[in-house]
C-alpha positions as a Markdown table, in Angstrom:
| # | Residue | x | y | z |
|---|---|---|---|---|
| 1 | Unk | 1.2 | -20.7 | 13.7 |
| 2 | Unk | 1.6 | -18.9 | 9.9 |
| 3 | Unk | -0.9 | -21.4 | 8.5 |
| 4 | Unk | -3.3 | -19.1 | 11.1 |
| 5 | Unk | -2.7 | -16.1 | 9.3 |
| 6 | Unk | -4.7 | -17.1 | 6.0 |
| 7 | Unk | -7.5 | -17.0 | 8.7 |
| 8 | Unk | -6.7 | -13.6 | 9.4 |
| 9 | Unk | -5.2 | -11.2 | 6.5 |
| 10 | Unk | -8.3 | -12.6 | 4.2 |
| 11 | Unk | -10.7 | -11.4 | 7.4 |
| 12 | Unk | -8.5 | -8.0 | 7.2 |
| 13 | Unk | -8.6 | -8.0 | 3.3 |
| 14 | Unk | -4.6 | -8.2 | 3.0 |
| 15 | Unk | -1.8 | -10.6 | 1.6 |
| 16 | Unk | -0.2 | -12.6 | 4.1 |
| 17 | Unk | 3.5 | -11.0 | 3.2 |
| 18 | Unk | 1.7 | -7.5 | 4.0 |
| 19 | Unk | 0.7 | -8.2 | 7.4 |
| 20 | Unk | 4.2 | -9.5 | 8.2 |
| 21 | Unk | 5.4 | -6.5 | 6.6 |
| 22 | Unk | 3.1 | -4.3 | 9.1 |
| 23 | Unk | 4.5 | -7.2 | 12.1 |
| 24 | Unk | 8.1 | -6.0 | 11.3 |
| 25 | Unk | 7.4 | -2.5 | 11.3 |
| 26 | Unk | 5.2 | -2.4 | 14.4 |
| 27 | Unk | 8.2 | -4.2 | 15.9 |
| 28 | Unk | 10.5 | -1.3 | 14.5 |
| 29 | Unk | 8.1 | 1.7 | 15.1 |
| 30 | Unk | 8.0 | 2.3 | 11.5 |
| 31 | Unk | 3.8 | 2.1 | 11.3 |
| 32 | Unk | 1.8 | 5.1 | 11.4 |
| 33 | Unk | -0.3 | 5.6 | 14.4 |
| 34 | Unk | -3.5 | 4.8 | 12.7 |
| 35 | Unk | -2.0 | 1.8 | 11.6 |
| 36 | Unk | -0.6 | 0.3 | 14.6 |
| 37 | Unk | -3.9 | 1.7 | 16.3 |
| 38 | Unk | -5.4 | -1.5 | 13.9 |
| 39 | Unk | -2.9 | -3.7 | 14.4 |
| 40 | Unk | -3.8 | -3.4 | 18.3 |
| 41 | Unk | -7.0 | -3.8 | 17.6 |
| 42 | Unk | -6.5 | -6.8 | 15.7 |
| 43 | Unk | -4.6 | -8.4 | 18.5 |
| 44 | Unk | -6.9 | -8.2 | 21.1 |
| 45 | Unk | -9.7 | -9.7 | 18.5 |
| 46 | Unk | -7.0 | -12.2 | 17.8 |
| 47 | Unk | -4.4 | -13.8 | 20.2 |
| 48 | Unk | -3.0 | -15.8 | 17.7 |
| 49 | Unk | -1.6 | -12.1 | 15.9 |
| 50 | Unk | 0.3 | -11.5 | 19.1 |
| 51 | Unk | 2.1 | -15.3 | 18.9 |
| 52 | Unk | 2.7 | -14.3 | 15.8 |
| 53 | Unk | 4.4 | -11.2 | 16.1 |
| 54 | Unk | 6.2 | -12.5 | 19.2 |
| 55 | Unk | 7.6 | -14.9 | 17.1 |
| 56 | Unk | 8.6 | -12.4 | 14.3 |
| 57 | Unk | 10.2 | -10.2 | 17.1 |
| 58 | Unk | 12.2 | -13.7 | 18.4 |
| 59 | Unk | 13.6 | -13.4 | 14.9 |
| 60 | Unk | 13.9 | -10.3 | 14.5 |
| 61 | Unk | 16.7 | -10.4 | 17.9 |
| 62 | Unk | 18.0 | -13.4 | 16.5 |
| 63 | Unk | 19.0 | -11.9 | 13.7 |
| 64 | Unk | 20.5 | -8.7 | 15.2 |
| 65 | Unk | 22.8 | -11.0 | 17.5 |
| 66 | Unk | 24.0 | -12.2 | 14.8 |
| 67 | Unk | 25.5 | -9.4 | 13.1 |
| 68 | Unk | 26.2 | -7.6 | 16.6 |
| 69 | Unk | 29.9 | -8.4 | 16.5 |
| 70 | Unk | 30.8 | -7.0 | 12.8 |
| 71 | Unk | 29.5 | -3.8 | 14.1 |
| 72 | Unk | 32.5 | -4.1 | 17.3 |
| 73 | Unk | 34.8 | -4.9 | 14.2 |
| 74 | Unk | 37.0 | -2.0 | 12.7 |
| 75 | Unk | 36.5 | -0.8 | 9.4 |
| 76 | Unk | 39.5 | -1.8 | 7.0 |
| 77 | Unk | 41.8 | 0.6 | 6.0 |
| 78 | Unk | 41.2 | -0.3 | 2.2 |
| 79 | Unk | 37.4 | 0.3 | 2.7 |
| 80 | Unk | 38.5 | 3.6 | 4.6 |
| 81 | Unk | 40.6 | 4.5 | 1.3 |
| 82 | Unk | 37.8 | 3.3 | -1.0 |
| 83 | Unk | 35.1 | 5.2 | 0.6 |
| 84 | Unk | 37.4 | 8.4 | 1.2 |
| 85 | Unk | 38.2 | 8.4 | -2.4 |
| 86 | Unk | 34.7 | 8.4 | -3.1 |
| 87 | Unk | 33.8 | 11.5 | -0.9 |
| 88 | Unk | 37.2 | 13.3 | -2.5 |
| 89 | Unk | 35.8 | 12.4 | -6.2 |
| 90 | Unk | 32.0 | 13.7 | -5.1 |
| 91 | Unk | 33.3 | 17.2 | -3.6 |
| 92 | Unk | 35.3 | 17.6 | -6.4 |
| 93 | Unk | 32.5 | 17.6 | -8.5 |
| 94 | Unk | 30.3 | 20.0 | -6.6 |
| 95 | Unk | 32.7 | 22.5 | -7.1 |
């Protein structure tokens, strides 16, 4: 399914790692309007985007399971100390 995409960034005039770029943001609501306004457009002129970028968003869960259960995790006390030094250290000197 990638191999597809030389087909299509050098029809849209951009790299390959770009448009996955754009993929991973449209995914993450991070494109401007304009830009995901194209991207729509690019989908309905080629399926083969919206495979892709159904596959990027597989990943994209995958990879947020994965780390789902060090954020239920509790945060060390010798990172608390660490990072409460580092706060104490900062306001100390701002004033």
């Amino acid at each position: 399914m990638l191999h597809e995409l030389k087909f299509v960034t050098r029809a849209a005039g951009m790299t390959r790692e770009k448009l996955i770029d754009d993929l991973w943001d449209y995914l993450d609501n991070k494109l401007s309007e304009e830009r995901r306004a194209e991207i729509d457009v690019a989908m309905k002129e080629d399926p083969s985007l919206l495979d892709i970028l159904l596959a990027i968003k597989a990943h994209h869960e995958m990879l947020s399971r994965m780390g789902e259960h060090v954020l239920k995790e509790d945060v060390p006390e010798r990172l608390k100390r660490i990072i409460e030094n580092a706060r104490s250290a900062e306001r100390k000197k701002m004033h």
